[in-house]
mmCIF file of the N, C-alpha and C atoms, coordinates in Angstrom:
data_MODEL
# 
_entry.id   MODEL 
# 
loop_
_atom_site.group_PDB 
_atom_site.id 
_atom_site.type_symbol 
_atom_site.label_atom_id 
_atom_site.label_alt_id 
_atom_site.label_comp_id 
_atom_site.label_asym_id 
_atom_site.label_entity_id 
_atom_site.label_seq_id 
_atom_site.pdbx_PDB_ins_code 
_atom_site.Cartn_x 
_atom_site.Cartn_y 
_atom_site.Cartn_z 
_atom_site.occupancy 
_atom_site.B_iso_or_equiv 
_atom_site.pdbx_formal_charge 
_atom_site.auth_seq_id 
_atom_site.auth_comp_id 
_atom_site.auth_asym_id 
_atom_site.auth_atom_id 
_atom_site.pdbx_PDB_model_num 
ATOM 1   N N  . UNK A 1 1  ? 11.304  12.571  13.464  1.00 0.00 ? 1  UNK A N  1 
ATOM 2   C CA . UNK A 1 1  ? 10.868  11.205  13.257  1.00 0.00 ? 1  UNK A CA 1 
ATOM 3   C C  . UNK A 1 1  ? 11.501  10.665  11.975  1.00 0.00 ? 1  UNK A C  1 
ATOM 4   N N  . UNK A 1 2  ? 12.000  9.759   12.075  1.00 0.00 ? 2  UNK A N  1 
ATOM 5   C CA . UNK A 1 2  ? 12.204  9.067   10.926  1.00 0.00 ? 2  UNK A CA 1 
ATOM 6   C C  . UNK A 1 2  ? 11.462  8.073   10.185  1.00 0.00 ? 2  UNK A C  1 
ATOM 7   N N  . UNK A 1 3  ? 11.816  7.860   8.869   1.00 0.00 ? 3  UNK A N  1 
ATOM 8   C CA . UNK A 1 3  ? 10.580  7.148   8.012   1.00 0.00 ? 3  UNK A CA 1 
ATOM 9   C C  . UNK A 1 3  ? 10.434  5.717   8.075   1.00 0.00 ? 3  UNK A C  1 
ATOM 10  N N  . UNK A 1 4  ? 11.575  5.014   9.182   1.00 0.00 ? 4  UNK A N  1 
ATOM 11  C CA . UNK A 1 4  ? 11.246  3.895   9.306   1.00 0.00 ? 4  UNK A CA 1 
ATOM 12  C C  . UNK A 1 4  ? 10.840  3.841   11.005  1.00 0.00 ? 4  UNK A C  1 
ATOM 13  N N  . UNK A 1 5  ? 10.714  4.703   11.517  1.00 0.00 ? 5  UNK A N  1 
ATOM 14  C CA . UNK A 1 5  ? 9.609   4.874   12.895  1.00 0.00 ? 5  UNK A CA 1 
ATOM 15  C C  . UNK A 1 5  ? 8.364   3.817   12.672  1.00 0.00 ? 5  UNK A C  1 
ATOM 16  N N  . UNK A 1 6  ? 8.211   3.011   14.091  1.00 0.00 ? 6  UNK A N  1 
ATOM 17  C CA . UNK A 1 6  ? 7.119   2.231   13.655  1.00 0.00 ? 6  UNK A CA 1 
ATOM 18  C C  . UNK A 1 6  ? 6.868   1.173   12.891  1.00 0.00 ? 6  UNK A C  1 
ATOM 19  N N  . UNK A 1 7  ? 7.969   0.691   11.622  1.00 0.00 ? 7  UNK A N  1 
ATOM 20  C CA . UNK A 1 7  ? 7.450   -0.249  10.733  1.00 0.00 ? 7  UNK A CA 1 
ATOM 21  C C  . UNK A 1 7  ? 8.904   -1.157  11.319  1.00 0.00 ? 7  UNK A C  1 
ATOM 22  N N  . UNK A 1 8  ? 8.635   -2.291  11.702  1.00 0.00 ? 8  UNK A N  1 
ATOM 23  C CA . UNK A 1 8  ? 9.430   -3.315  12.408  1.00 0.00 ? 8  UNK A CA 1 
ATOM 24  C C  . UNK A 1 8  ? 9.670   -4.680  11.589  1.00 0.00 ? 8  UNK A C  1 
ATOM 25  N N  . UNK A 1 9  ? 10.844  -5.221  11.069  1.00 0.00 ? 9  UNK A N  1 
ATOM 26  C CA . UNK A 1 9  ? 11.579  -5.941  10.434  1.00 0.00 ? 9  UNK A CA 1 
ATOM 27  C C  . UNK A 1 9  ? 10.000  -7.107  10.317  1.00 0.00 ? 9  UNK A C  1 
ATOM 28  N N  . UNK A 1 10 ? 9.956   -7.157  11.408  1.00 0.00 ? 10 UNK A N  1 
ATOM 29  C CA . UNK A 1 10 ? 8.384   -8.579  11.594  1.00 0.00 ? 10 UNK A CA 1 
ATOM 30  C C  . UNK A 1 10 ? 7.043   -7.905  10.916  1.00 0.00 ? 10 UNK A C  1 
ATOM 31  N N  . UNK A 1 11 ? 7.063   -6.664  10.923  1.00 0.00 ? 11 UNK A N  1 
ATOM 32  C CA . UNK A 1 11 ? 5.711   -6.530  10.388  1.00 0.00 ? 11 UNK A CA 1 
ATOM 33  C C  . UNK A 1 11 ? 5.812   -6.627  8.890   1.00 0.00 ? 11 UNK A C  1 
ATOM 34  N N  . UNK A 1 12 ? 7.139   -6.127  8.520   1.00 0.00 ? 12 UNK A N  1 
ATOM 35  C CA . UNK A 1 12 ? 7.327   -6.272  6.855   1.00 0.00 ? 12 UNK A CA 1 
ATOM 36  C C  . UNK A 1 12 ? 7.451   -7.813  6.321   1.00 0.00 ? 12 UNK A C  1 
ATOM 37  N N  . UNK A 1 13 ? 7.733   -8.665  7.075   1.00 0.00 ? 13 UNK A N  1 
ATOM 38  C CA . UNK A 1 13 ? 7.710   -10.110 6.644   1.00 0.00 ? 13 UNK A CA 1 
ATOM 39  C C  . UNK A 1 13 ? 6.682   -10.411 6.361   1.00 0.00 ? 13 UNK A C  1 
ATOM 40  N N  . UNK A 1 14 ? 5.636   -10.169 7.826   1.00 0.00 ? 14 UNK A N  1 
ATOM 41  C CA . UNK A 1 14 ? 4.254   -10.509 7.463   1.00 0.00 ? 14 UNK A CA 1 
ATOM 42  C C  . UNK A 1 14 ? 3.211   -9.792  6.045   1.00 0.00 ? 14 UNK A C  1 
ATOM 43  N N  . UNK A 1 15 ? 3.532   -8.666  6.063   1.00 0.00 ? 15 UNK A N  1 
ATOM 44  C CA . UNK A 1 15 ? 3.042   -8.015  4.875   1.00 0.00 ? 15 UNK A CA 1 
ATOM 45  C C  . UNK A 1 15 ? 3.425   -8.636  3.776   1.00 0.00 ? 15 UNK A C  1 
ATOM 46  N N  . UNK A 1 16 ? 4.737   -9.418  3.383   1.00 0.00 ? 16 UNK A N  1 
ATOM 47  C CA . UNK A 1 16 ? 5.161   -9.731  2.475   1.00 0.00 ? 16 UNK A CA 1 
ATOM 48  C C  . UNK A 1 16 ? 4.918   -11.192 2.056   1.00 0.00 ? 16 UNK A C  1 
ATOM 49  N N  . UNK A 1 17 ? 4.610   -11.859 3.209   1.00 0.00 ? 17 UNK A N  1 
ATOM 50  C CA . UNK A 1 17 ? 3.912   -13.350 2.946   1.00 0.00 ? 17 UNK A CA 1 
ATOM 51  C C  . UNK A 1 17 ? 2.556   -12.953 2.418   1.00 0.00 ? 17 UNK A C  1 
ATOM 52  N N  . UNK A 1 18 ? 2.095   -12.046 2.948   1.00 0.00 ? 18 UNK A N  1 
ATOM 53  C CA . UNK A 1 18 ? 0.257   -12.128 3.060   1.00 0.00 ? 18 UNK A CA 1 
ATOM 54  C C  . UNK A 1 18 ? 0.154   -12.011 0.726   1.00 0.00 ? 18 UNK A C  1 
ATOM 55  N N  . UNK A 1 19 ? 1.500   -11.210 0.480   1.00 0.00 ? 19 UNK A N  1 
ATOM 56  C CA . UNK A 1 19 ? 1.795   -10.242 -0.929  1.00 0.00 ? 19 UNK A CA 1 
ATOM 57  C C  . UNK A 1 19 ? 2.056   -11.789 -1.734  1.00 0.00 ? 19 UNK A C  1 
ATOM 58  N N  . UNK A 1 20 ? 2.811   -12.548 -1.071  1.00 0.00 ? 20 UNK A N  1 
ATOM 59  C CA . UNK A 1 20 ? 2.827   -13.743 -1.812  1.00 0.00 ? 20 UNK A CA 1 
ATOM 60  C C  . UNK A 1 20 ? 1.792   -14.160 -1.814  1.00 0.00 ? 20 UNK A C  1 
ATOM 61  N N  . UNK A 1 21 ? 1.203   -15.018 -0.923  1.00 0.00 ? 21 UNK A N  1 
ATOM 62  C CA . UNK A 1 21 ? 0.119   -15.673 -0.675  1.00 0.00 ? 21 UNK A CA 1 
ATOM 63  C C  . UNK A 1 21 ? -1.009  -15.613 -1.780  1.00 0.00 ? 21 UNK A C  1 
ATOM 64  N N  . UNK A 1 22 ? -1.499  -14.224 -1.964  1.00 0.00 ? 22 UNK A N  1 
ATOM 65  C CA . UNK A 1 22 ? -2.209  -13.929 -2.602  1.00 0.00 ? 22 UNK A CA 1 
ATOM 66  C C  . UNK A 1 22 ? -2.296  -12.843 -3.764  1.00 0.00 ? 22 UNK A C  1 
ATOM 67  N N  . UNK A 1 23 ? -0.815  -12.827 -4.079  1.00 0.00 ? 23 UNK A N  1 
ATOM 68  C CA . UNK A 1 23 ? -0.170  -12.204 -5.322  1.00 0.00 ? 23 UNK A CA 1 
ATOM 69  C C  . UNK A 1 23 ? -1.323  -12.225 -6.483  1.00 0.00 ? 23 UNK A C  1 
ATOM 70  N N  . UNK A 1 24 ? -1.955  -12.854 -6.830  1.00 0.00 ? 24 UNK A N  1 
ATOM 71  C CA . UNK A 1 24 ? -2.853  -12.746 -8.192  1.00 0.00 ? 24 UNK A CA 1 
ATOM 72  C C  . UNK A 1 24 ? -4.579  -12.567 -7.697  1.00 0.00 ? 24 UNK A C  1 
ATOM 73  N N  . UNK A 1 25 ? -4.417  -12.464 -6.732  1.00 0.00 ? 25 UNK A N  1 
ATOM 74  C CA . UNK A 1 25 ? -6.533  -12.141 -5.867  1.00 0.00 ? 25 UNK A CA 1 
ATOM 75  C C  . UNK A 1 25 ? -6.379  -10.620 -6.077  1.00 0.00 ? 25 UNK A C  1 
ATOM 76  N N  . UNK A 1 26 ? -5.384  -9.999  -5.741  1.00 0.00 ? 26 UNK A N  1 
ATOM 77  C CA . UNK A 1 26 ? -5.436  -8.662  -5.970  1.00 0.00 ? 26 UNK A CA 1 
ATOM 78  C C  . UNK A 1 26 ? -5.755  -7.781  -7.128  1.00 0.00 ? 26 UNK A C  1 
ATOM 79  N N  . UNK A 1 27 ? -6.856  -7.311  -6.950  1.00 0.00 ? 27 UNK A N  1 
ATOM 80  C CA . UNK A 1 27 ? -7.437  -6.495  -8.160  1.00 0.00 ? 27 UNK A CA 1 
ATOM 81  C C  . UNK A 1 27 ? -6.800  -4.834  -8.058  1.00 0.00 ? 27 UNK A C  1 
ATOM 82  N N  . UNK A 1 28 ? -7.097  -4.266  -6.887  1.00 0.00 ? 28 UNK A N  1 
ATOM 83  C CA . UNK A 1 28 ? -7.126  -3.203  -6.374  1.00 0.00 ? 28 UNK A CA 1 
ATOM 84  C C  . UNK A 1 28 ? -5.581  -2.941  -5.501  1.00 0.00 ? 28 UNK A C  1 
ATOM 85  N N  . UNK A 1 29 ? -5.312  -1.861  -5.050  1.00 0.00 ? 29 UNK A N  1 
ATOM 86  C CA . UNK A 1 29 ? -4.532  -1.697  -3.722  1.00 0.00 ? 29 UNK A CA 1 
ATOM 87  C C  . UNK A 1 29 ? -4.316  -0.711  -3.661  1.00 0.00 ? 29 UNK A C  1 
ATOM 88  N N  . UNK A 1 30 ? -4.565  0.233   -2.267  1.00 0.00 ? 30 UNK A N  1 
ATOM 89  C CA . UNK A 1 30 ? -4.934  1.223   -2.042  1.00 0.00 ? 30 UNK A CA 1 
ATOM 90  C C  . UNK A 1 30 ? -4.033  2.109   -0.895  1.00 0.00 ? 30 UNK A C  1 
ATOM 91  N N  . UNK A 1 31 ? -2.975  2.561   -1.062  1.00 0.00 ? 31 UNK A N  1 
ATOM 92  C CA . UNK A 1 31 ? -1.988  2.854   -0.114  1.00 0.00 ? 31 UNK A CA 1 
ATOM 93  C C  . UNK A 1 31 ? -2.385  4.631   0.749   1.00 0.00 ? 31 UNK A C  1 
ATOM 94  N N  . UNK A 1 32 ? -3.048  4.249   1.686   1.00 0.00 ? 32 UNK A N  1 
ATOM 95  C CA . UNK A 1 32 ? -3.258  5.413   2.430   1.00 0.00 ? 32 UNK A CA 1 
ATOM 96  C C  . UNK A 1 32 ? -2.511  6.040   3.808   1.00 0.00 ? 32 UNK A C  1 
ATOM 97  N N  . UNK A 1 33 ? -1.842  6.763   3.216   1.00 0.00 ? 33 UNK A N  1 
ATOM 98  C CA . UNK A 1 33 ? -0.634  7.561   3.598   1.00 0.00 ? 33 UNK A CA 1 
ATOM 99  C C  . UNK A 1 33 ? -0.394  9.401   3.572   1.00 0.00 ? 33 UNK A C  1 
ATOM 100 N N  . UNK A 1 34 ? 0.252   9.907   4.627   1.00 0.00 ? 34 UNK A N  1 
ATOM 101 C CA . UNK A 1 34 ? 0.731   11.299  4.497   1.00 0.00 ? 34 UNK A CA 1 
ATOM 102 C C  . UNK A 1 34 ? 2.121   10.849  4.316   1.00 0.00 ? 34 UNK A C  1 
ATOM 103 N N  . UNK A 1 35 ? 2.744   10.172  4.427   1.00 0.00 ? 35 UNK A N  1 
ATOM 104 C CA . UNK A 1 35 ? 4.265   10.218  3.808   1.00 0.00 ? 35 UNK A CA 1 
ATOM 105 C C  . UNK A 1 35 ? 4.797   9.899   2.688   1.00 0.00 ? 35 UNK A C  1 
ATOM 106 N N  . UNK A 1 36 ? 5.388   11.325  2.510   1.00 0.00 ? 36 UNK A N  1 
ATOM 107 C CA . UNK A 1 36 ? 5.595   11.726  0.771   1.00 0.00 ? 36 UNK A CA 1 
ATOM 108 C C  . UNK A 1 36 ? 6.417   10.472  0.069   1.00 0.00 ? 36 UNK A C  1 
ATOM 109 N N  . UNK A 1 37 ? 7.529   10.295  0.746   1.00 0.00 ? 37 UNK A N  1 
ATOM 110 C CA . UNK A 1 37 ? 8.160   8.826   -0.017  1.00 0.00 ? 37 UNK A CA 1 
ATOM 111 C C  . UNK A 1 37 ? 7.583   7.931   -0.112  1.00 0.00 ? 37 UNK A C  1 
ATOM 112 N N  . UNK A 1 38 ? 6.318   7.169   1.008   1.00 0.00 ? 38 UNK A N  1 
ATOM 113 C CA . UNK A 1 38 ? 5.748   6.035   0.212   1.00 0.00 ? 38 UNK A CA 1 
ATOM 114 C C  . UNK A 1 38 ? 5.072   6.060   -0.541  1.00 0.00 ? 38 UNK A C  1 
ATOM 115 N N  . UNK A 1 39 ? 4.487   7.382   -0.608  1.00 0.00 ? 39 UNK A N  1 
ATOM 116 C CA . UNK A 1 39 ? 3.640   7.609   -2.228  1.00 0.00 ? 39 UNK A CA 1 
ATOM 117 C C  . UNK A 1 39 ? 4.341   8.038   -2.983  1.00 0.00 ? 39 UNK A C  1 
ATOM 118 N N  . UNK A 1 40 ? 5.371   8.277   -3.181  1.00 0.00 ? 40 UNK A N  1 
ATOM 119 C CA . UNK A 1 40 ? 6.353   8.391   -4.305  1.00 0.00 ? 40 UNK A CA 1 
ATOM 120 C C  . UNK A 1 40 ? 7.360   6.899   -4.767  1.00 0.00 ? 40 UNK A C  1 
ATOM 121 N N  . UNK A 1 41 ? 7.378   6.181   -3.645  1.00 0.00 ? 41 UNK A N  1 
ATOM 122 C CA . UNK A 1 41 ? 8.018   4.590   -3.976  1.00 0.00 ? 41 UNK A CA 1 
ATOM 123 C C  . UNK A 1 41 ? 6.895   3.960   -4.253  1.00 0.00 ? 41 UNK A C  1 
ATOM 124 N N  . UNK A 1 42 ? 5.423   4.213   -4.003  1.00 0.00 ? 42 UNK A N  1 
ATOM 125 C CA . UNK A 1 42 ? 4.217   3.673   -4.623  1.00 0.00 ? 42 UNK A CA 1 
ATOM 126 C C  . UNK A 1 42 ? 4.016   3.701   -6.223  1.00 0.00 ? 42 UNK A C  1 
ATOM 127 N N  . UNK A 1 43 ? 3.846   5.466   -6.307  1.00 0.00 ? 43 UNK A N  1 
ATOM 128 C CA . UNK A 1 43 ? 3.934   5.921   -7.628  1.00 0.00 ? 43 UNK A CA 1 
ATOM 129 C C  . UNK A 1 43 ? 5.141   5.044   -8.958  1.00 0.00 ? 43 UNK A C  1 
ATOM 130 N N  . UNK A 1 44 ? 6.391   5.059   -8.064  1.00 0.00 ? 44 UNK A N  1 
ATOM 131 C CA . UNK A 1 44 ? 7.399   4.515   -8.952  1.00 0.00 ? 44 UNK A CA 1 
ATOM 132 C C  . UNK A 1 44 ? 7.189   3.118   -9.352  1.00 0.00 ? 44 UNK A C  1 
ATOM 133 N N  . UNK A 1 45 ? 6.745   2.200   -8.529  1.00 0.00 ? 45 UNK A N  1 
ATOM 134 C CA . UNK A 1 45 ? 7.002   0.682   -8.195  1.00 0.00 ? 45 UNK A CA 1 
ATOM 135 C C  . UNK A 1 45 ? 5.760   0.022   -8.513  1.00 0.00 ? 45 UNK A C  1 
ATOM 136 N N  . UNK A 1 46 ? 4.289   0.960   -8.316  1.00 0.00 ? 46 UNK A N  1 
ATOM 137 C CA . UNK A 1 46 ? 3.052   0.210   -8.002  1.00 0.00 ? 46 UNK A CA 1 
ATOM 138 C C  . UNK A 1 46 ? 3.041   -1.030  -9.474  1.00 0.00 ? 46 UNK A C  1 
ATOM 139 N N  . UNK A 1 47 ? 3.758   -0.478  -10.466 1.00 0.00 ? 47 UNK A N  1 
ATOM 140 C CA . UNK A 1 47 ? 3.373   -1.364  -11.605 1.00 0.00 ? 47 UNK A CA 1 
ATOM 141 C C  . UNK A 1 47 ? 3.804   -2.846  -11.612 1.00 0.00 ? 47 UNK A C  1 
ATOM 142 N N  . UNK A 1 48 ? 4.586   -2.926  -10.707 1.00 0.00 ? 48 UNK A N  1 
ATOM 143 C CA . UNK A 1 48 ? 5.173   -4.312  -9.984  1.00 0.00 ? 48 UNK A CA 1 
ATOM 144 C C  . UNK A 1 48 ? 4.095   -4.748  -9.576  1.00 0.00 ? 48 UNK A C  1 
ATOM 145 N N  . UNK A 1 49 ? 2.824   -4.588  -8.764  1.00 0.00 ? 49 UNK A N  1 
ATOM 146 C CA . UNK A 1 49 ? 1.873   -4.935  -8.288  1.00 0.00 ? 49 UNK A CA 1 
ATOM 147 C C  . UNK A 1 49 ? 0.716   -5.246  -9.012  1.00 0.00 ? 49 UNK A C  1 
ATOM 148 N N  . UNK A 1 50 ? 0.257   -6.763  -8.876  1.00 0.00 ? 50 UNK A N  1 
ATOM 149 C CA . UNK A 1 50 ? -1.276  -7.007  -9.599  1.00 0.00 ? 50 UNK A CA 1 
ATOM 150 C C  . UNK A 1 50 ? -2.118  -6.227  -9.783  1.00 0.00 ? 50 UNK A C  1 
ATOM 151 N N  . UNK A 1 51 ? -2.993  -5.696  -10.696 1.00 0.00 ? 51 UNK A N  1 
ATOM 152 C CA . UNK A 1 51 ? -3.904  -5.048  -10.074 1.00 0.00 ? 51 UNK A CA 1 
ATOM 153 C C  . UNK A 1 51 ? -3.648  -3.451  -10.082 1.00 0.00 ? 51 UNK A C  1 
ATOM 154 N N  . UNK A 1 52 ? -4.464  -2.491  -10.133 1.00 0.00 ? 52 UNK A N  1 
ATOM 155 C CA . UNK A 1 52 ? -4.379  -1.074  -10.074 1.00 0.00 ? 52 UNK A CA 1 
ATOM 156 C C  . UNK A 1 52 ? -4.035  -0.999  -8.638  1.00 0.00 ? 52 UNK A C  1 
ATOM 157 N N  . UNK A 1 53 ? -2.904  0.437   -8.410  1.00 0.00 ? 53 UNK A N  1 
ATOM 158 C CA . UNK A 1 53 ? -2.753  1.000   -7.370  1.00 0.00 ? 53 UNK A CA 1 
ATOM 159 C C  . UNK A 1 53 ? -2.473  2.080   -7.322  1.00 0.00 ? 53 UNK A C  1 
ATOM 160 N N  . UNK A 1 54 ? -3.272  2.659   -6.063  1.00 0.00 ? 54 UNK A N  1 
ATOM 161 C CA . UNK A 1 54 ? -3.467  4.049   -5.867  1.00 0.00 ? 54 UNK A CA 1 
ATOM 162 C C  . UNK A 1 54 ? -3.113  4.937   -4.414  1.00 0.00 ? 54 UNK A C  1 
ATOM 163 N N  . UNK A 1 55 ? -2.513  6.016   -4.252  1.00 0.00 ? 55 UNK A N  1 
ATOM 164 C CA . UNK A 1 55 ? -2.548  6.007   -3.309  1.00 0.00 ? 55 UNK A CA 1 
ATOM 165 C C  . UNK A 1 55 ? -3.195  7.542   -2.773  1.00 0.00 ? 55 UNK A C  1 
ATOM 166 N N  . UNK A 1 56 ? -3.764  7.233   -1.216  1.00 0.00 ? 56 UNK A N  1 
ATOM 167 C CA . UNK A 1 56 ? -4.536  8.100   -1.330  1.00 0.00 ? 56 UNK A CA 1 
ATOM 168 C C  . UNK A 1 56 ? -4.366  8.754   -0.079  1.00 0.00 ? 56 UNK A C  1 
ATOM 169 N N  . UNK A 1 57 ? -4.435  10.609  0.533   1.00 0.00 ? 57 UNK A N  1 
ATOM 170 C CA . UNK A 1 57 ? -4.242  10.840  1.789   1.00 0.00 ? 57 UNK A CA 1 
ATOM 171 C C  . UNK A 1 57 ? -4.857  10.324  3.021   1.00 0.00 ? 57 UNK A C  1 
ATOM 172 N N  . UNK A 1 58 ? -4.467  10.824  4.027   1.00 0.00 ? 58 UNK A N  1 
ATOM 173 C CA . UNK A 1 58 ? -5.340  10.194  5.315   1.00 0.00 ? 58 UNK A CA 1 
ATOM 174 C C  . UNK A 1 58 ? -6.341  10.137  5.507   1.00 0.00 ? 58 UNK A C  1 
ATOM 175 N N  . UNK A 1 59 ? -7.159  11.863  5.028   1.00 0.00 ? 59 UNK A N  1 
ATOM 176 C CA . UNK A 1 59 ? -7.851  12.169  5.454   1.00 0.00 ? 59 UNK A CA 1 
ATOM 177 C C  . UNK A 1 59 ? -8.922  12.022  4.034   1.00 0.00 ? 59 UNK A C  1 
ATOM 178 N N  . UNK A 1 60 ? -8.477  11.449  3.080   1.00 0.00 ? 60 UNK A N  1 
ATOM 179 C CA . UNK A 1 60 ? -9.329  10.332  2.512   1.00 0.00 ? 60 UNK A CA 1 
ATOM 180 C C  . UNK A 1 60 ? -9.812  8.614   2.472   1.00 0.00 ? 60 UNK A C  1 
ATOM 181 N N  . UNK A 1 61 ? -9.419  8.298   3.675   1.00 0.00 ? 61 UNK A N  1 
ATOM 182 C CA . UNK A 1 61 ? -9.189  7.119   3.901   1.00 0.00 ? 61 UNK A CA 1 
ATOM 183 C C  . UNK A 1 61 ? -10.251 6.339   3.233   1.00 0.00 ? 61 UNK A C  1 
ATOM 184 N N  . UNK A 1 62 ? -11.727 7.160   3.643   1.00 0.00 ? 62 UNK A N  1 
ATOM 185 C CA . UNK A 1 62 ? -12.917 6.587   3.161   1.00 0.00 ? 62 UNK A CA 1 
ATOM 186 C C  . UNK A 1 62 ? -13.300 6.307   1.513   1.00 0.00 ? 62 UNK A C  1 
ATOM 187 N N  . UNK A 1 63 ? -12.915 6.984   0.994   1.00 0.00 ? 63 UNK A N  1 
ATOM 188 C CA . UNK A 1 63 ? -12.484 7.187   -0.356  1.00 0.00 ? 63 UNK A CA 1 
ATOM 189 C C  . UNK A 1 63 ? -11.456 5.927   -0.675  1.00 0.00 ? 63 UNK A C  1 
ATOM 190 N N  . UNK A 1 64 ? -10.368 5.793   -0.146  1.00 0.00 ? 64 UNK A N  1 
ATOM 191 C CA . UNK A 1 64 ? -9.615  4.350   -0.502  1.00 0.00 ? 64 UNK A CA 1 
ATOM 192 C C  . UNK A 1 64 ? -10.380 3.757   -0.447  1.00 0.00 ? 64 UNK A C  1 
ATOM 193 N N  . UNK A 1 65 ? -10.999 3.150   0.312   1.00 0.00 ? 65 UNK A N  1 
ATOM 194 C CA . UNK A 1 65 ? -11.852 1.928   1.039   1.00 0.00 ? 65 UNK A CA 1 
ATOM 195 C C  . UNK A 1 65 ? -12.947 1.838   -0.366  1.00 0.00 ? 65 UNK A C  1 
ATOM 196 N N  . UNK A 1 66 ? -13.290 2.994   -0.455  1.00 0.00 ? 66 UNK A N  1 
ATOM 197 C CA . UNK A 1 66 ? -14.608 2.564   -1.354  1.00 0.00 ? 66 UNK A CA 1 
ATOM 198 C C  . UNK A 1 66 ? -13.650 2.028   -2.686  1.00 0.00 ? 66 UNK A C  1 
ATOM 199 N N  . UNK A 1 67 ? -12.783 2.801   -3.242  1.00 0.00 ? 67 UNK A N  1 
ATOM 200 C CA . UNK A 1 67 ? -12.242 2.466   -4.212  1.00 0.00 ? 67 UNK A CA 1 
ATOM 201 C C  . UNK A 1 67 ? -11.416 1.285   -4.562  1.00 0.00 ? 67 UNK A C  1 
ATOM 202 N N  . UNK A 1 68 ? -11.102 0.766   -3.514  1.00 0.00 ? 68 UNK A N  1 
ATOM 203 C CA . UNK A 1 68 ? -10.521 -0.784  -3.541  1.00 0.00 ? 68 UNK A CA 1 
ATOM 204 C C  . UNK A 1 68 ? -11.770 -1.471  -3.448  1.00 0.00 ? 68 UNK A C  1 
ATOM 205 N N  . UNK A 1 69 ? -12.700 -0.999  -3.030  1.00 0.00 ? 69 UNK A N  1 
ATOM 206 C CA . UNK A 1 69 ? -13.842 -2.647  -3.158  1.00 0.00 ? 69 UNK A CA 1 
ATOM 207 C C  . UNK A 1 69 ? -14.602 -1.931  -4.225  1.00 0.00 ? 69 UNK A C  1 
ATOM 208 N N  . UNK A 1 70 ? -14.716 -1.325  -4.990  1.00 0.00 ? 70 UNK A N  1 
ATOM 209 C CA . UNK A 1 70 ? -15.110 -1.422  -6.089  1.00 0.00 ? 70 UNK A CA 1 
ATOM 210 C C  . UNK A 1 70 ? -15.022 -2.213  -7.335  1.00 0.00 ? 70 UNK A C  1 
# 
């Protein structure tokens, strides 16, 4: 599988309007993932992003969730 499996030119636009849109509401952001590069392009980059970001495994998902609406 490759690491761009699944993520489609249209879904990244939309993600990226929604990033404008509301560029400064963001307190939190919570990247829940098993793939090692986006938590490592998270880790590198997140400081670009409003707001604390964290990222967290799958099989903590519940744990993100709480921690972004905190």
């Amino acid at each position: 599988m490759r690491a761009t499996d699944g993520i489609s030119g249209g879904a990244i636009w939309q993600d990226l309007k929604i990033d404008i849109e509301h560029l400064h509401s963001w307190k939190r952001t919570a990247l829940v993932t098993d793939s090692d590069w986006m938590s490592h392009l998270t880790n590198l980059f997140g400081w670009m992003t409003p707001g604390e970001t964290k990222t967290f495994p799958v099989d903590q998902k519940e744990h993100a969730l709480e921690w972004v609406a905190e």
